[in-house]
C-alpha positions, 0 to 999 in steps of 0.5 A: 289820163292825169289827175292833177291836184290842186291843193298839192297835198302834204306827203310823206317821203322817205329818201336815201342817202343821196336825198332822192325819194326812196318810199312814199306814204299817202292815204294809209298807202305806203310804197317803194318808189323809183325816179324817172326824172328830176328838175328844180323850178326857182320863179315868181321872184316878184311874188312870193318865190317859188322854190321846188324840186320836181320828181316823177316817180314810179312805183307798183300802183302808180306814176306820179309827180312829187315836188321837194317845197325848198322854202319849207322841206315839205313834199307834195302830191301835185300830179297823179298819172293813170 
């Protein structure tokens, strides 16, 4: 089951000296985290653009995906898996 966020709110993220996520903070929780899998989306040139780079994660208490919003340096929740 997935739970997906509509508001994709703000997290914390912690990376290392590569830029890849190392440790996330959301809700008073805090945790080591692992990359699975990495991919960078760039549409919606039309519009206001999208800039973001995807990561699914894995960590003890959860699966899920985090973006990197390239346009502002914010990170966020979109996805959580059960």
């Amino acid at each position: 089951m997935t739970r997906l966020y509509r508001g994709h709110p703000e997290i914390e993220v912690e990376v290392d000296e590569g830029g890849r996520p190392r440790r996330l903070r959301w809700l008073g929780r805090s945790e080591p985290i692992e990359v699975c899998n990495r991919w960078r989306v760039s549409e919606a040139w039309w519009r206001e653009p999208i800039e973001r780079e995807y990561y699914k994660v894995v960590g003890p208490r959860w699966l899920a995906l985090i973006y990197l919003d390239r346009r502002t340096g914010s990170w966020h929740l979109e996805r959580l898996y059960d």
